[in-house]
C-alpha positions in Angstrom: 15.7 -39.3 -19.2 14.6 -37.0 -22.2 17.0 -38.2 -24.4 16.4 -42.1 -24.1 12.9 -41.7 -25.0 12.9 -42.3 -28.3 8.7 -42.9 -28.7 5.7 -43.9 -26.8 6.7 -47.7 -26.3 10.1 -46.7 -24.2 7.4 -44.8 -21.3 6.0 -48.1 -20.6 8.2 -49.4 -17.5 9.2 -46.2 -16.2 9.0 -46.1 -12.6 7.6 -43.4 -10.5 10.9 -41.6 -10.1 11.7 -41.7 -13.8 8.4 -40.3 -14.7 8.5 -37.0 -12.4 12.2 -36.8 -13.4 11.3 -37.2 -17.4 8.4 -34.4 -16.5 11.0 -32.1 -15.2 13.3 -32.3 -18.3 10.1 -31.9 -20.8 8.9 -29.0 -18.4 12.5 -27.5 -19.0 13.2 -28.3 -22.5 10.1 -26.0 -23.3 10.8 -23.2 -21.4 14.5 -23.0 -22.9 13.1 -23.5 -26.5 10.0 -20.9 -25.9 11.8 -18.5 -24.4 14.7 -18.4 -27.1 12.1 -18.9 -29.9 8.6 -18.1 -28.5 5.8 -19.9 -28.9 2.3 -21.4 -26.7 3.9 -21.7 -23.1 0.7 -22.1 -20.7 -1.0 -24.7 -22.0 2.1 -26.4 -22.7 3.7 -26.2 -19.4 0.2 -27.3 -17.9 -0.3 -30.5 -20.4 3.2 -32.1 -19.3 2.2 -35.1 -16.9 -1.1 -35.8 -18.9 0.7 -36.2 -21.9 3.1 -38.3 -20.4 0.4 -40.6 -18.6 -1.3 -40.9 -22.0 1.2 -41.7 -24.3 2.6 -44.0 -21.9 -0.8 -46.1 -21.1 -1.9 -45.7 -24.9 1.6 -46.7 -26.2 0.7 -48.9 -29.1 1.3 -47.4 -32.7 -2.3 -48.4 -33.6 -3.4 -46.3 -30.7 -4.2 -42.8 -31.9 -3.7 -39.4 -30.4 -5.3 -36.2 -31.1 -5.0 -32.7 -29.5 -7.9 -30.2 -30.2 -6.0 -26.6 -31.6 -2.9 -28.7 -31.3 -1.4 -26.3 -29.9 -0.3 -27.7 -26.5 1.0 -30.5 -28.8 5.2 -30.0 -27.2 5.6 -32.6 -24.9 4.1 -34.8 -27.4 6.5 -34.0 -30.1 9.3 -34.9 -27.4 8.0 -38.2 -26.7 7.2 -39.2 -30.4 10.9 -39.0 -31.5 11.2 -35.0 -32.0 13.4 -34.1 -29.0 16.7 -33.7 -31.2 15.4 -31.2 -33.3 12.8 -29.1 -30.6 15.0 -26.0 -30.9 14.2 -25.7 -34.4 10.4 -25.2 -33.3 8.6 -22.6 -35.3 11.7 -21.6 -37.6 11.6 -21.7 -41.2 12.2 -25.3 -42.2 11.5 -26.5 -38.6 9.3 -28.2 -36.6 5.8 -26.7 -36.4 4.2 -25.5 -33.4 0.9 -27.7 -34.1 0.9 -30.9 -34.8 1.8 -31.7 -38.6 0.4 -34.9 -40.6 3.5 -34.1 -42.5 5.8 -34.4 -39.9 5.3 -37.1 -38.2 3.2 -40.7 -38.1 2.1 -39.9 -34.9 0.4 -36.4 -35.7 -3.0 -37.7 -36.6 -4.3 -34.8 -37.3 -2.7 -31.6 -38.8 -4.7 -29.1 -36.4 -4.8 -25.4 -35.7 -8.7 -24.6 -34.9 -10.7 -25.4 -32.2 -13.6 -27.9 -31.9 -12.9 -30.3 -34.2 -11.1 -32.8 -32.6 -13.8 -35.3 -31.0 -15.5 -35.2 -34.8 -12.4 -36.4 -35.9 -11.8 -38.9 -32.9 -14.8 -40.0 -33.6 -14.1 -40.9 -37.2 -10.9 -42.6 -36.2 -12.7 -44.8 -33.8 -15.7 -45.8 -35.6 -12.4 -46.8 -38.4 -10.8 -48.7 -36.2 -13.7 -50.7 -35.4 -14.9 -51.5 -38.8 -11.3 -52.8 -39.8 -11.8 -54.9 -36.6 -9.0 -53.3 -34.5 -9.0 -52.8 -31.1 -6.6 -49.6 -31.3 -7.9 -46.4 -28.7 -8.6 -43.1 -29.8 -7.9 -40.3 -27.5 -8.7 -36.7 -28.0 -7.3 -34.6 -25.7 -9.9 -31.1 -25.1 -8.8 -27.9 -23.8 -12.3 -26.8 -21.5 -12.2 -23.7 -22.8 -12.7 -25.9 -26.7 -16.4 -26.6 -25.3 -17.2 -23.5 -25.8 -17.6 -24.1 -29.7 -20.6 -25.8 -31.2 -18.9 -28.5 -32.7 -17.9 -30.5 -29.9 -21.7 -30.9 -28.9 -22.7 -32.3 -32.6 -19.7 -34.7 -32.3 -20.8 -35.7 -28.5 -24.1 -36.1 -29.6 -23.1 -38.6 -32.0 -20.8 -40.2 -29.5 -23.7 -41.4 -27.7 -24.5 -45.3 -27.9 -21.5 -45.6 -29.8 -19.4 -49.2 -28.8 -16.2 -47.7 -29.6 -12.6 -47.2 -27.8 -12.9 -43.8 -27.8 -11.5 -41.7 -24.8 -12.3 -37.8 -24.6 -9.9 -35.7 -21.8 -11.5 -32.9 -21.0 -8.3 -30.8 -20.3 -9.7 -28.3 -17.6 -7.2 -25.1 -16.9 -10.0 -22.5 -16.1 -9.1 -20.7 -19.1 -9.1 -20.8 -22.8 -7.1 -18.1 -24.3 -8.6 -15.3 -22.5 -10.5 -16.5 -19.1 -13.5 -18.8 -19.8 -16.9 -17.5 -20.1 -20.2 -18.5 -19.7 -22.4 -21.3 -18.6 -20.3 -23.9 -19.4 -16.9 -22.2 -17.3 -19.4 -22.5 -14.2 -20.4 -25.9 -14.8 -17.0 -26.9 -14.9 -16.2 -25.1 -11.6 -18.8 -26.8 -10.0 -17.7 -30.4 -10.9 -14.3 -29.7 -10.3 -15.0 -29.0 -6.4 -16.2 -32.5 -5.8 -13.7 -35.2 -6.6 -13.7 -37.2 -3.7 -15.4 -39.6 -4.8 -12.6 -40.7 -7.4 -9.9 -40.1 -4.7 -12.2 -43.2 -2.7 -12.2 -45.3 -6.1 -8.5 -45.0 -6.9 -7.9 -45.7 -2.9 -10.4 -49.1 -3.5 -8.8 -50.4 -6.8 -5.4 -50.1 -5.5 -5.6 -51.7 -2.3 -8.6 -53.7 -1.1 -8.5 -55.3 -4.5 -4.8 -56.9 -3.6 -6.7 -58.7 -0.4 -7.0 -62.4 -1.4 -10.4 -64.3 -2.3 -12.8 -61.6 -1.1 -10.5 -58.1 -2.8 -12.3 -58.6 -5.9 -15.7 -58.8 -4.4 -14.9 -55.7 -1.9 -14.4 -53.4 -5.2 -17.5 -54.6 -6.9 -19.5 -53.8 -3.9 -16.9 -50.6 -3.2 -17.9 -49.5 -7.2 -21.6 -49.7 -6.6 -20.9 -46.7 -3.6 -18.8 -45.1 -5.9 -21.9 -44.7 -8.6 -24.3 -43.9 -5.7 -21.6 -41.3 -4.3 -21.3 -39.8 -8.0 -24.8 -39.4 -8.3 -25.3 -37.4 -5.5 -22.2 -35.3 -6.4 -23.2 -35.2 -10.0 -26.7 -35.2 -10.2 -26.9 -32.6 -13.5 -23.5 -34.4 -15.1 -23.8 -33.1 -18.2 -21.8 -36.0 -20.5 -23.6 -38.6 -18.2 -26.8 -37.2 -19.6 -26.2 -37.4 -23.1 -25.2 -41.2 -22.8 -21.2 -41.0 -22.0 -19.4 -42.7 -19.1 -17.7 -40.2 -17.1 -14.7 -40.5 -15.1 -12.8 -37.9 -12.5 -12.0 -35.4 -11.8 -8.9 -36.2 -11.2 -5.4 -34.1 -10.6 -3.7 -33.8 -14.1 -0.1 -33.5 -12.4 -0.4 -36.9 -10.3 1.2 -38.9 -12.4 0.0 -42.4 -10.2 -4.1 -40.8 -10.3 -3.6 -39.9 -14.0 -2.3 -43.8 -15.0 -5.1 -45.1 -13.1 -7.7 -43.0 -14.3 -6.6 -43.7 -18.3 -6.4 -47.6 -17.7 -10.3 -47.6 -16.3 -11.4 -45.7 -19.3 -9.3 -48.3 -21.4 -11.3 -51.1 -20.3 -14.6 -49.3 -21.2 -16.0 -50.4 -24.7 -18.0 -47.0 -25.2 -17.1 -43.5 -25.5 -15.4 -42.3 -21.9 -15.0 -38.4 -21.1 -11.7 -38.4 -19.0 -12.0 -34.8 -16.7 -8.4 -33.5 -15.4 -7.7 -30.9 -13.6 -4.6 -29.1 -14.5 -3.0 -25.5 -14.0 -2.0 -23.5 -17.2 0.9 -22.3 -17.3 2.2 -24.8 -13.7 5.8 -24.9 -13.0 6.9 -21.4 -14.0 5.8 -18.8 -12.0 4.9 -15.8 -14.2 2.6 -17.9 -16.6 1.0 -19.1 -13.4 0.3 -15.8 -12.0 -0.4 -15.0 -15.9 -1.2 -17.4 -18.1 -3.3 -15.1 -20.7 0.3 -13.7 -21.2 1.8 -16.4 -21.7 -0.9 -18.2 -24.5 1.6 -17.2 -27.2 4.8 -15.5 -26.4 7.3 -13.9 -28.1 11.0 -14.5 -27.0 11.1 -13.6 -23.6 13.7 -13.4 -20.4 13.6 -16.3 -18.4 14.4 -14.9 -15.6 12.1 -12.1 -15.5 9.4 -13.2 -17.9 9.6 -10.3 -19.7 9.6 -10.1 -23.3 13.0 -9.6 -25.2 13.4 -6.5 -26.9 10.0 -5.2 -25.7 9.5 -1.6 -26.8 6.7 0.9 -27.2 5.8 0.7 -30.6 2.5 0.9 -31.5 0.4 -1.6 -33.6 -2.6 -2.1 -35.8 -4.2 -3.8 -32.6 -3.4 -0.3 -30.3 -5.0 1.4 -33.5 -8.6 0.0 -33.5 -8.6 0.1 -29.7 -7.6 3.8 -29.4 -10.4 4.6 -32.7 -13.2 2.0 -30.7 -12.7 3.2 -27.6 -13.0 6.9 -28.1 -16.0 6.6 -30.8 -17.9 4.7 -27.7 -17.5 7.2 -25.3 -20.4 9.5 -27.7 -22.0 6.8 -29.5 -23.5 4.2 -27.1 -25.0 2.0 -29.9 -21.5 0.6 -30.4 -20.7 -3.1 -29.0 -17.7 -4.8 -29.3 -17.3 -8.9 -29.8 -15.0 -11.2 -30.1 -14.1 -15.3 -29.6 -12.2 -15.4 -26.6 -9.1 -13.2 -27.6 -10.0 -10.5 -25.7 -6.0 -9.3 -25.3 -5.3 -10.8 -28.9 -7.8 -8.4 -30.6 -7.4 -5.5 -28.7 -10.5 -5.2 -26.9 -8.9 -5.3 -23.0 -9.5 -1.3 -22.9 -12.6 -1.7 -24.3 -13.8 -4.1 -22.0 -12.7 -2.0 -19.3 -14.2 1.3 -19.9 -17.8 0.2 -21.5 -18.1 -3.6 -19.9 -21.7 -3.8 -20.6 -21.3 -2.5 -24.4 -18.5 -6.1 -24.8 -19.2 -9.3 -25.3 -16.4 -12.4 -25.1 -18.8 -15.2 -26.2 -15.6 -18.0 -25.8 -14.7 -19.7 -28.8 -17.2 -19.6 -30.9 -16.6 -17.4 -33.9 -20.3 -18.2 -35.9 -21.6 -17.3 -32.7 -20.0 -14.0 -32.6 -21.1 -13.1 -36.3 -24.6 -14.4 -35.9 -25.0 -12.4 -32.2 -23.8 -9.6 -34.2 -26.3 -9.7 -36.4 -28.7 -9.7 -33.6 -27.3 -6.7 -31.8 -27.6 -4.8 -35.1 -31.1 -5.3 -36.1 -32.1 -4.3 -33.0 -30.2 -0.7 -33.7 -26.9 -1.4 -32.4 -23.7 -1.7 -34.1 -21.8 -4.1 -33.6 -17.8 -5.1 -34.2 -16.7 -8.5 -34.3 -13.5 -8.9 -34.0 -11.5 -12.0 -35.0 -8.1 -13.0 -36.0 -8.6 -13.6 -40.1 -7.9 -17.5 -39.7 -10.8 -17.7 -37.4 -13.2 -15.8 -39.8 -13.0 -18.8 -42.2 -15.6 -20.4 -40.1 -18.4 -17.5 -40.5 -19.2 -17.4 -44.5 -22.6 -18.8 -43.8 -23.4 -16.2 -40.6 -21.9 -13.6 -42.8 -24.6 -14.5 -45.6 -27.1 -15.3 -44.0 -27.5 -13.7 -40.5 -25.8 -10.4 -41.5 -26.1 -9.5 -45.3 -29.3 -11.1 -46.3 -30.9 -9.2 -42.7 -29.4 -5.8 -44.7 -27.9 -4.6 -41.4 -24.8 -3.3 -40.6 -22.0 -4.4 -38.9 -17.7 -4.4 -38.8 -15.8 -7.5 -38.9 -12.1 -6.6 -38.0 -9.7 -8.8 -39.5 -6.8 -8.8 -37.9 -3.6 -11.1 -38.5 -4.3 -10.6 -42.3 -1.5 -11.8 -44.4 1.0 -13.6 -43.9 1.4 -14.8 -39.9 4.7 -15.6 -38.0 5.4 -18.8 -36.2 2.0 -20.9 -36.7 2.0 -21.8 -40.1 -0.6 -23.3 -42.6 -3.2 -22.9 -40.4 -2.9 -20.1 -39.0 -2.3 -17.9 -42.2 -4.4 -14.6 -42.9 -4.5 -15.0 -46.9 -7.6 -16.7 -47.4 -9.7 -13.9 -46.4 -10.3 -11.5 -49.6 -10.8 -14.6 -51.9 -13.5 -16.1 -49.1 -15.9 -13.2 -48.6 -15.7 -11.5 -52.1 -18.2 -13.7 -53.9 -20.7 -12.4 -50.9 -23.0 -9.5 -52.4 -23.4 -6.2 -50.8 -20.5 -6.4 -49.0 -17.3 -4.1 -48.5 -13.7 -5.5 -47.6 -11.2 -3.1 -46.7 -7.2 -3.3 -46.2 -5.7 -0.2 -44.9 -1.7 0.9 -45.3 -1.3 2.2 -42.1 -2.3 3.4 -38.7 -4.0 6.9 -39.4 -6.0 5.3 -42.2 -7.4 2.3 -40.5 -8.6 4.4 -38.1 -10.7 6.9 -40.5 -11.8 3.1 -42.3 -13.3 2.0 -39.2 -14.8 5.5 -37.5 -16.7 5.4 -41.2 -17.8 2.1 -41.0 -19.0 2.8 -37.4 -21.4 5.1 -39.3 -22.3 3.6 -42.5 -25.3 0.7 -43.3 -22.8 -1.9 -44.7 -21.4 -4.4 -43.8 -17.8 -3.9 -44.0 -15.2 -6.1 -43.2 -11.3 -4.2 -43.0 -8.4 -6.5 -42.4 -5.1 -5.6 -41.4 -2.2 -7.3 -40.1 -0.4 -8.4 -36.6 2.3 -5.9 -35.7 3.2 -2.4 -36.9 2.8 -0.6 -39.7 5.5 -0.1 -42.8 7.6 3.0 -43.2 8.2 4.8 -46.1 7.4 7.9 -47.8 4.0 8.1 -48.3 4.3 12.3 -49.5 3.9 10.9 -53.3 0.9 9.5 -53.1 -2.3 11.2 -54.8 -5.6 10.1 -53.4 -8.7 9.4 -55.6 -11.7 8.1 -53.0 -10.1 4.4 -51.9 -7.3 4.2 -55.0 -3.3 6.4 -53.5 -1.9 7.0 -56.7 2.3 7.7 -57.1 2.7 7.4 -61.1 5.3 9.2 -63.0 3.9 11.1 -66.8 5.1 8.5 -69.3 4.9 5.7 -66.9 5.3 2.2 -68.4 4.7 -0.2 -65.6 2.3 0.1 -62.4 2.6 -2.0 -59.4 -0.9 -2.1 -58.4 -1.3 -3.4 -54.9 -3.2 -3.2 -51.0 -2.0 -3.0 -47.3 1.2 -4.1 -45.9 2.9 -5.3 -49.2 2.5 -1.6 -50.4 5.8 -0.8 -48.8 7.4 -3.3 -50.9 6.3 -2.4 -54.0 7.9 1.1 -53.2 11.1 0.0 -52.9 10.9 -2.4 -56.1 10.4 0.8 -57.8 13.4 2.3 -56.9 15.0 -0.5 -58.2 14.0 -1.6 -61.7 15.2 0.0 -64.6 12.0 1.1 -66.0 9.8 4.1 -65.8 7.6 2.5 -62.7 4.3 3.7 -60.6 2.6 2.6 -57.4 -0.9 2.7 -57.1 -2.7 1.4 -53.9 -6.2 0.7 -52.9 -7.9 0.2 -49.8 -11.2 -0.7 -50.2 -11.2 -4.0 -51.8 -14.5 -4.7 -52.6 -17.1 -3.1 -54.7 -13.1 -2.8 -56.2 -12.9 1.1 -57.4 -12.3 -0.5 -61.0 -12.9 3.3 -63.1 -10.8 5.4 -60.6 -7.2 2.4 -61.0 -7.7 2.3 -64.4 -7.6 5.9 -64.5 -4.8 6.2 -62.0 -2.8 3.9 -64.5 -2.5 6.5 -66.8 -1.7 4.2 -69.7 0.9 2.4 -68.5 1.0 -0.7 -70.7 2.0 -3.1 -67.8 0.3 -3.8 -64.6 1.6 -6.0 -62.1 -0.3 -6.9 -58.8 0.7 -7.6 -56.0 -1.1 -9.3 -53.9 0.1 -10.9 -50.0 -3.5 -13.7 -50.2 -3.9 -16.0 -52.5 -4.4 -16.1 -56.1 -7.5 -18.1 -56.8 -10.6 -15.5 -56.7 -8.1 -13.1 -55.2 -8.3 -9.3 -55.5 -5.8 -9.5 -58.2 -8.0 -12.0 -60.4 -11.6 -10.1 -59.9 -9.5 -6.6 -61.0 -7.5 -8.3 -63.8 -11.3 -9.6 -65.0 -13.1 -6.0 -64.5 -10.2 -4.2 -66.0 -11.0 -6.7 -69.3 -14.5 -6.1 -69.3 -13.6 -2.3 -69.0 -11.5 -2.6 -72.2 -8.0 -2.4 -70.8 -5.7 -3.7 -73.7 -2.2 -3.6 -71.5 -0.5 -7.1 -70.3 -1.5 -7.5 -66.6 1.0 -9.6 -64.1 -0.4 -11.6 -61.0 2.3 -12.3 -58.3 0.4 -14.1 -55.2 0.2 -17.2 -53.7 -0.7 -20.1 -56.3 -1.8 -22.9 -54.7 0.3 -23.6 -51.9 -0.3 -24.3 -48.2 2.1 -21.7 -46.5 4.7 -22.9 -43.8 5.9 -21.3 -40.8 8.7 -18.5 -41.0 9.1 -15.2 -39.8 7.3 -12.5 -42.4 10.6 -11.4 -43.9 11.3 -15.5 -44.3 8.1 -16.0 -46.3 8.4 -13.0 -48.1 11.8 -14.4 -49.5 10.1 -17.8 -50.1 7.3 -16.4 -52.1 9.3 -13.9 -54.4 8.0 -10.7 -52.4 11.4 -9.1 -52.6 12.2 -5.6 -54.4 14.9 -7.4 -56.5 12.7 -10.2 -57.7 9.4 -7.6 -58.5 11.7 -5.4 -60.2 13.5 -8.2 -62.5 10.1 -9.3 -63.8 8.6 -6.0 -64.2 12.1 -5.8 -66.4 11.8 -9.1 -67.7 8.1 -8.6 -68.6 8.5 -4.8 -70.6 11.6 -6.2 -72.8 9.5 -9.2 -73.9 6.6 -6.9 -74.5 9.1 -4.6 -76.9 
């Protein structure tokens, strides 16, 4: 069935059959892709049959489709013309594991972050209806998404509005880690009473087919209905703030799912859509698991496990192992983070000191701002967040912790570049984004041993500090030449005429260009960032004539730009040599993939250190 389905339009006159036989193949085409090239499983195993039903009642090209994250966008890309070219999902040059504006008409957004998609339904409805078209909009809402602010400002607006705006509250139980909160126990509560929409799908699809009095029955069958939902629903939430309501309803019957979408169709105002569905449903380990199975490396189909699974440690074991045991004599320190409990590291933590942790769901300005009150009440607090995520919390990071002179830690972790998700999940925004805050100090350690003396500091200090690091393990090399002045590792040669000056992960690349060029070549490494230890690099340059920086973020207000501006006001005369990332949005690949994409090889560094000393003869 799969391969006949060339977009939305050919779901139209499937029958029953077809549709739970199309299902299956979806279902199966993503588990063979995932586990070969890894990827979101759970939530895209669970989304299949609601996907399906809403493409194929919404089939029109005018009608427009977005998926909040985007995410648990695969069965989607299938449908919309994408199947022949699934396996190339999340490689270099492939398809992307979000949906893309750039790769296809029917991504309308080009989405990574939660929250934003019923602001951005919105804005596509309230377009459609000033151009005079009578197109739907359907944003489709993981439950675990209302945990964020932002989808309350956008259903605050929604209210009143007469617009063709659907909302599906997609409700698995979980996010990424399990839901928390007041909202995951709402949701529980509504989804135990659903009886009533069993009664009205029973009442539209057969008393209305009775002739002469059918119609009539419903009307007076609808009226039950809305007396039946308010006694079920008395404290509905989305009824309250102005919305029509509809469900709950099963998200894997196809039949209750058609039925469902067509009634909030016909509505002419904003319609909340709840389904019920299970994360991770038709493969039994991301049932029993489906935190496991969020994002996946390639794994064993048969067993679930994880191919080529080993016991290497990470950055992530790192700060758990350096939290965990600095808890166990300081009881002032809380951990926090947005709903990546497992992601971040904090599962041991949460374990051992469960009323010193705090999993506020998604909702990383929150986290920061929560912080902020922990620690001016004496505590210390670290916030933990992947560095994509952090681009949200500039303003709590300003305001609610700097400008309230208290301190905190903000890990960073997935720092550089990131495998598999792309331009919006990439960690090189980060230095450029919180160095123009005052009073602030940003870290980037090398490896395991000194991330761990970064953060047992900070735990101590009355900054705010903020050390980022990256997903994974750490470089090796030989580190034996390396002098150490405060926060600048110094490896120059006497007589040296080029430096590679440089931070973190990249530092093991700018060893081996060394080795490599022809000329007399240093290393010098920092890891503290920011105030940037301008006096002790210049003096660890030791007159080399040529500095070239290195630098995995971005250019613009970059690391590399604030030094090459402080070494000028210090009176450095040499040539200086920026290699970062200029202005472009950066696609998925694997680390080594983007590194070759971007010029972070030994041989390139090398012939431009070359390059740049014979032009300076």
């Amino acid at each position: 069935m799969l391969e006949k389905i060339k977009s939305p339009a050919d779901l139209k006159w499937l029958n029953e059959e077809e549709l739970t036989c199309l299902s299956s193949e979806i279902r199966e085409k993503i588990l063979e892709t995932v586990s070969e090239n890894g990827g979101h499983l759970a939530s895209n195993l669970g989304i299949v049959e609601l996907t399906v039903a809403i493409h194929r009642v919404f089939c029109r090209t005018e009608d427009k489709i977005i998926f909040d994250v985007g995410h648990q966008c695969y069965a989607h890309k299938l449908l919309t013309g994408r199947a022949d070219k699934f396996d190339t999902l999340r490689k270099m040059g492939g398809i992307s594991g979000f949906t893309n504006r750039d790769e296809s008409d029917f991504d309308t957004v080009t989405a990574g972050h939660s929250g934003s998609s019923v602001s951005a339904a919105l804005g596509v409805a309230q377009a459609a209806a000033l151009s005079g078209s009578d197109a739907h909009t359907v944003a489709i809402v993981g439950d675990g998404s209302f945990t964020n602010g932002m989808i309350y400002e956008a259903l605050n607006n929604c209210a009143g509005k007469k617009l063709k705006l659907i909302i599906v509250l997609n409700d698995n139980g979980m996010s990424i880690s399990p839901n928390v909160g007041g909202l995951s126990d709402y949701f529980s509560r509504i989804r135990t009473s659903s009886s009533y929409f069993s009664f009205k799908c029973f009442m539209n699809r057969h008393v209305s087919k009775i002739p002469i009095v059918g119609k009539h029955v419903v009307n007076i069958a609808r009226r039950i209905k809305n007396f039946v939902k308010r006694i079920s629903f008395s404290d509905n939430l989305f009824e309250s703030m102005g919305l029509d309501y509809l469900g709950p309803v099963d998200g894997h019957d196809m039949e209750k799912l058609t039925a469902v979408l067509r009634e909030a169709g016909a509505h002419d105002e904003c319609t909340i859509v709840h389904v019920r569905t299970k994360k991770g449903f038709g493969f039994e380990p991301s049932e029993r698991a489906p935190h496991m199975y969020h994002s996946t490396a390639p794994f064993d189909r048969k067993t679930g496990n994880a191919c080529h699974a080993g016991s290497v440690n990470t950055f992530t074991d790192t700060v758990s192992e350096t939290l965990c045991r600095a808890a166990e004599t300081d009881h002032k320190i809380c951990a926090v983070c947005a709903a990546m409990t497992d992601g971040v590291g904090l599962d041991g933590f949460a374990d051992l000191y469960p009323d010193r942790f705090f999993d506020v769901g998604i909702a990383e300005e929150h986290a920061v701002t929560f912080s902020g009150g922990l620690s001016i009440s004496g505590y210390h607090p670290v916030c933990v967040l992947y560095s994509t995520f952090a681009q949200r919390v500039y303003d709590q990071m300003f305001h609610d912790i700097v400008l309230q002179k208290t301190p905190m830690t903000l890990l960073l972790s997935h720092a550089g570049f990131v495998p598999g998700d792309g331009v919006t999940h990439q960690g090189i925004y980060d230095v450029a984004l919180f160095s123009s805050i005052p009073n602030i100090r940003i870290f980037s350690p090398d490896n395991y041993s000194e991330l761990s003396l970064l953060l047992a500091d900070s735990l101590s200090s009355p900054y705010a500090d903020i050390i980022r690091y990256p997903k994974g393990s750490e470089s090796e090399y030989d580190r034996t030449c390396f002098v150490r002045h405060g926060d600048v590792f110094s490896c120059v040669p006497e007589g040296a005429e080029a430096v590679i000056l440089t931070y973190g992960r990249i530092s093991a690349l700018a060893v081996s260009a060394v080795a490599v060029t022809k000329a007399l070549c240093g290393v010098v490494r920092v890891s503290r960032l920011l105030p940037i230890p301008t006096d002790e690099i210049l003096e660890a340059l030791d007159g080399a004539k040529l500095v070239y920086i290195l630098e995995e973020g971005i250019k613009q207000g970059g690391f590399a730009e604030r030094f090459a501006s402080a070494a000028a006001e210090h009176g450095f005369h040499g040539k200086i040599i920026i290699h970062a990332i200029d202005g472009e949005l950066v696609p998925h690949g694997t680390v080594a993939e983007l590194y070759e994409k971007y010029g972070f090889t030994e041989e390139n560094i090398a012939e431009k250190i070359d390059f740049a000393l014979a032009d300076m003869q």
